[in-house]
N, C-alpha and C positions, 0 to 999 in steps of 0.2 A: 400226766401233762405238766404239774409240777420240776417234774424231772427233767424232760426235756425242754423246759424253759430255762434252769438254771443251766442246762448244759448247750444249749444257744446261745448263750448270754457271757459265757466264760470262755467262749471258743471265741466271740464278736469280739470280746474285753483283747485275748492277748491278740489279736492280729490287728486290732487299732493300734496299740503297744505296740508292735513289733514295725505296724508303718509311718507310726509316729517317730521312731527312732533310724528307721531308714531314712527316710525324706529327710530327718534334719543334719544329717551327714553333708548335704545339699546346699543348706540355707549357710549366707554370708555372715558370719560374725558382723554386728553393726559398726560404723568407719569408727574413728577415733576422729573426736569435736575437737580438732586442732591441726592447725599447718603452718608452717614457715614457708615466708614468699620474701623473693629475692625482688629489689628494687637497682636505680641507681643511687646516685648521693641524696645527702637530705636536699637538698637546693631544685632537685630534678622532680619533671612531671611524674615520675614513674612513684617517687616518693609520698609525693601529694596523692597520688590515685590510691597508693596502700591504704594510707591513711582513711579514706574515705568506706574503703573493704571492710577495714579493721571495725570501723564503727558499726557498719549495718550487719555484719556476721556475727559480732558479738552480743548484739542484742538475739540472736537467732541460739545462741549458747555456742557458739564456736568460738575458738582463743584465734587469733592471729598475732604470727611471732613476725616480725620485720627485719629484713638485714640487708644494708647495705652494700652497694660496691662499684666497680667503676663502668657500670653498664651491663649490655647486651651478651657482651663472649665471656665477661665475666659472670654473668648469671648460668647460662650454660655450663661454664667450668663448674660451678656448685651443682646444678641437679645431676651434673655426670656424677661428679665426688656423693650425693646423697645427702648434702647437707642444708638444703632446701627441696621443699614437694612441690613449691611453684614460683614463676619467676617471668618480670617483664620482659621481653626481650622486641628487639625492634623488625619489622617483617622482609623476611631477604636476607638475613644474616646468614652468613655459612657456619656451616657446621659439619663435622662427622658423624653421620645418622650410624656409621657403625658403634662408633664410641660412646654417644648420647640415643638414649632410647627415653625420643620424648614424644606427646603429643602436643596439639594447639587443643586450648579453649573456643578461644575468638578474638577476633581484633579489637579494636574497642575506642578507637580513635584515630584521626589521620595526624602525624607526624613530619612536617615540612623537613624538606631540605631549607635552609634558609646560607646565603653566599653573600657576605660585606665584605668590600672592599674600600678600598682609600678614595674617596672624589678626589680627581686629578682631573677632574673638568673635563670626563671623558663615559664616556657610556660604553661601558662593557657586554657584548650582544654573544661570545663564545666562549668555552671554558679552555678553551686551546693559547686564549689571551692571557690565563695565566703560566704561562711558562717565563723561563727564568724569576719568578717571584719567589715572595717569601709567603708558605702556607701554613695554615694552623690547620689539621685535622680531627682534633680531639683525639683524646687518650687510647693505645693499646688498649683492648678491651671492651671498647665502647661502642655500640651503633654507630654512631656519626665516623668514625674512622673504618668502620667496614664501608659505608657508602660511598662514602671519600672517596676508597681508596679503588673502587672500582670505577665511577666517574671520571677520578685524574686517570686511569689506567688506559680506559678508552679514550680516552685524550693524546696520549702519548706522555704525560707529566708522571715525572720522576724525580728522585732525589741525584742523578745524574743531571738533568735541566734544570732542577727548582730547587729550590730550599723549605722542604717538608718540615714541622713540627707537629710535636705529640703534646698539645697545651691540654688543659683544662679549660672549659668554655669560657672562666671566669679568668685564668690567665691570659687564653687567645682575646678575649674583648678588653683589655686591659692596653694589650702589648699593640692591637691595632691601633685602638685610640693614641696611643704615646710614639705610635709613626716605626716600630718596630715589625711590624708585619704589615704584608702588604693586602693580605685576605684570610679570611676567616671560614669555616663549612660550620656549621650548625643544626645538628636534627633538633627538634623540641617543639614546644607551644608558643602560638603567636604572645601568650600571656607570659612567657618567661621574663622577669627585668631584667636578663642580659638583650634578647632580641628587643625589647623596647628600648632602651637605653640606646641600643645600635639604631635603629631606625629614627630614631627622635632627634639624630649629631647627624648635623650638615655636614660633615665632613666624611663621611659615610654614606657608599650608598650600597643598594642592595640589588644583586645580580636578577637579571631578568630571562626565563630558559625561553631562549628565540624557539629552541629546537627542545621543549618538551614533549610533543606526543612521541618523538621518536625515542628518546630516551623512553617513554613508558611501553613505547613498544619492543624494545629490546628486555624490558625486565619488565615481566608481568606483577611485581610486588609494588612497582612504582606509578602514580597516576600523575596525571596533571588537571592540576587546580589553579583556581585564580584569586590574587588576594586584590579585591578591588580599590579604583583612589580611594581615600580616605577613611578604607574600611578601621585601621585601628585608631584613629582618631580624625574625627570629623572636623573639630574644631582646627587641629593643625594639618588639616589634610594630609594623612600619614596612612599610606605612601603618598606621593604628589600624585603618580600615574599609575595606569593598571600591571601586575607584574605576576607573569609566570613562574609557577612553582613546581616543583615534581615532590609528593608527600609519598612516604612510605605510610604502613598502620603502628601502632602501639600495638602488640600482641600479647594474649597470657598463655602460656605453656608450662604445663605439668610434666611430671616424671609419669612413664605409659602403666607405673602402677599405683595410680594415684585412684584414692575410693570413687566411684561411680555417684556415690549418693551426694558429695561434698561437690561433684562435677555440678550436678547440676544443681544445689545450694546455690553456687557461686554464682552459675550464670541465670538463674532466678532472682537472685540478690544483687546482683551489679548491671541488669536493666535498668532498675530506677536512676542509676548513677550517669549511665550512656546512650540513652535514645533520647535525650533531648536535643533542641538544635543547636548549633554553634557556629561559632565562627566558617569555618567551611563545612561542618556537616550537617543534613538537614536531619528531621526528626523522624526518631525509628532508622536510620540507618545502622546503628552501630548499639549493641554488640552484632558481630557477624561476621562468618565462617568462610567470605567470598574471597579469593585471591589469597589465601593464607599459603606460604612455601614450607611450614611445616605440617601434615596432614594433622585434622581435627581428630579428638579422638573418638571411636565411635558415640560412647554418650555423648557426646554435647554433637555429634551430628543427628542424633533423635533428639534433642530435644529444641535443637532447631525445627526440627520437620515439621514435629508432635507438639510441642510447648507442655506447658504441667498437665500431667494423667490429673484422670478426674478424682483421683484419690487426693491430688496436690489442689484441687480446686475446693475442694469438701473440706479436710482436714491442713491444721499445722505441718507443714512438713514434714520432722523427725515422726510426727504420727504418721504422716501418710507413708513413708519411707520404710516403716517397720512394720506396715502393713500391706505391704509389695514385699518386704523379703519374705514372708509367712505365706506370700498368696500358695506357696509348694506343699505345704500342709494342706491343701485343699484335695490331695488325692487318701490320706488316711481319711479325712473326714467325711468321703465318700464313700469310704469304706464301712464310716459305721452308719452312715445314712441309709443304703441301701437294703442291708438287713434289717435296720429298725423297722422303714418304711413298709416293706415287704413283710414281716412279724409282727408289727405292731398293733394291724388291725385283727388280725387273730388273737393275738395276744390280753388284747382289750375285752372282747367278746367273751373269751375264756374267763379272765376278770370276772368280769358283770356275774353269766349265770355262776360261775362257782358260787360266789352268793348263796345261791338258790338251791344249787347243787347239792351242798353241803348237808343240807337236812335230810335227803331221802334217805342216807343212812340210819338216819334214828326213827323215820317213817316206817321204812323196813322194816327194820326191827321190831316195833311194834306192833305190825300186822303179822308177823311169822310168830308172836304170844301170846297172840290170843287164843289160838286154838288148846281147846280142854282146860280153859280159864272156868271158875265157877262166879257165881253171880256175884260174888265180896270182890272178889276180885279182877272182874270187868270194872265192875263201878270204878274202881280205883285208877285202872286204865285209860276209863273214861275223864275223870279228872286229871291225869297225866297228858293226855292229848288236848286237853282243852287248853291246860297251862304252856304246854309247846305251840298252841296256837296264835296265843298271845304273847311268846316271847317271838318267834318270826315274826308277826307285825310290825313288833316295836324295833327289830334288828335287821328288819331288811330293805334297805335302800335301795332300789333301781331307777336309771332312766325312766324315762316312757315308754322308749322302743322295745324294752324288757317287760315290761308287765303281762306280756302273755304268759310269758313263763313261772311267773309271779302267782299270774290266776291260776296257773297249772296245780301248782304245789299247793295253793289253798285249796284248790276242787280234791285232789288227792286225801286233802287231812279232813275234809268234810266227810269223804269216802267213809274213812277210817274210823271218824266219828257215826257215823250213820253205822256201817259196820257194829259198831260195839252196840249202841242201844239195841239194833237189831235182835242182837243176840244175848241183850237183858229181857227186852219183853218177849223172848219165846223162850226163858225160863222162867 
């Protein structure tokens, strides 16, 4: 019995082994606790929102690296090149999905169009009114000049009818105010101090889309929102009147081999930052996956669905995270489960009586000496069995369930004992 328990046992041993080492061929190496995310300037929303990442990932043990640049096509240029793993970019942007192989996270805020132009004592109701003018559409590279640049297109506004510039927001608000341009395009936050600054100067006033829902119906990236009187400031009633806006989203997009686990870190970790309410969004609306033109990637489309596994509920993340890549280990250790479970109670039982077992060998023996023993040498026998009587007591521990077999082996050595006297008093 012996035998074949060590050789169950070494057979069980290398095939856990051997599926221990299969299965982990399987399991992902854990991400690396570090990313660089691609922003605009430091002046820009996209910068400030880094910043914000930076702080609550890093208490989570994640580095966040930050690098700047002039926007949107410029962030794409970097995760094509590899030299960011994630990057703001603005929602509707084009791109060549053969060239860039990226996915979305989620959006994470609305981003106005915002359109100032010179007060000329005149209310501007079409975009088609700016022809012949002078435009500022923000830099090559940036969100606000891919928007632009489809807006004036469907207009018919060109650099053959108008006079186009590639300002900086901080050039184009400059050169308006000083009477060098005649309008301005703007993506950003009503909190920007260039958009405040704009809307605060009488002299300035800010385009109103007569014809927003149709622009949002031609681009499904773009909505229409309303920034009501005096939403930015009550005291100077700012705006004077209600004014239609078309806002794209702020979006974060990864490179499509960006770690799964870090996906959803991020978008567990920049909830807190983005489902509050605001100025135009209400609460819980954002982060979210709706109307995005670059598809999500599958994680963070389950973890919209699904939100945190109950492992992320229970445990720290990086714990729960490294106990979802192991759950694959779960087919070796059924491995050893099942044989255990199935041997084990055999196993046990064999245990216990061996105990008990063990003795009848020296029992035996004993009873097969007696015969043609003379009377000195009974007696001695007899003391021999009595002292093995006494050494079983004192050495053998059973259960309860076991004590029949307990009483067994003492009824035997009482035998044995009766035996011998027997066969003193009939000499």
């Amino acid at each position: 019995m012996k035998n074949k328990f060590l050789t169950v046992s070494f057979l069980t041993l290398i095939l856990v082994v051997t599926s221990f080492y299969i299965t982990s061929q399987f399991i992902q190496p854990a991400s690396k606790k570090e990313f660089v995310i691609a922003t605009g300037s430091k002046n820009g929303q996209y910068y400030k929102t880094a910043l914000l990442y930076k702080e609550v990932l890093e208490k989570q043990k994640v580095k966040v690296n930050i690098i700047t640049s002039n926007g949107s096509v410029d962030n794409l240029n970097l995760l094509k090149n590899k030299k960011v793993d994630m990057a703001f970019v603005q929602n509707g942007i084009d791109y060549d999905k053969k060239d860039v192989q990226i996915k979305s996270l989620a959006s994470i805020y609305y981003e106005p169009l915002w359109i100032f132009y010179k007060n000329e004592k005149y209310t501007m109701n079409y975009i088609v009114e700016l022809t012949s003018k002078k435009i500022s559409i923000g830099k090559k590279g940036s969100g606000t000049f891919d928007l632009a640049s489809k807006i004036l297109s469907d207009n018919k506004i060109n650099n053959t009818n108008s006079n186009i510039f590639n300002d900086s927001s901080k050039e184009g608000k400059e050169k308006l105010l000083s009477g060098k341009l005649d309008a301005i395009f703007l993506v950003g936050s009503p909190h920007s101090p260039a958009i405040k600054e704009l809307l605060e100067n009488p002299d300035i006033n800010l385009f109103s889309f007569k014809r927003a829902k149709a622009y949002s119906r031609q681009y499904n990236f773009l909505e229409s929102i309303e920034l009501y009187e005096g939403t930015i400031n009550l005291y100077k009633n700012l705006p004077f009147h209600d004014v239609n806006l078309l806002s794209t989203t702020a979006t974060i997009v990864v490179r499509d081999d960006f770690s799964e686990e870090l996906t959803r870190l991020v978008l567990k970790s920049i909830k807190t930052i983005h489902n509050k309410k605001s100025l135009f969004e209400v609460e819980n609306q954002f982060p979210s996956i709706e109307n995005i033109t670059i598809p999500a990637s599958e994680e963070a489309q389950r973890y919209f669905v699904y939100g945190d596994t109950w492992l992320e509920k229970i445990f720290p993340y990086w714990i729960a995270s490294n106990l979802d890549r192991l759950k694959i280990l779960i087919i070796p250790l059924l491995t050893l489960l099942i044989p255990l479970i199935k041997g084990g109670f055999p196993l046990y039982k064999w245990s216990v009586r061996s105990k008990i077992y063990r003795w009848y060998d020296e029992l035996q023996a004993l009873d097969l000496a007696l015969e043609g023993l003379k009377i000195e040498e009974l007696r001695s026998k007899l003391l021999e069995v009595e002292e093995l009587k006494k050494e079983i007591k004192a050495e053998t521990k059973v259960p309860l369930s076991y004590m029949g077999e307990y009483y067994d082996l003492i009824m035997h050595l009482e035998l044995i004992i009766s035996k011998i006297q027997s066969k003193i008093n009939n000499n």
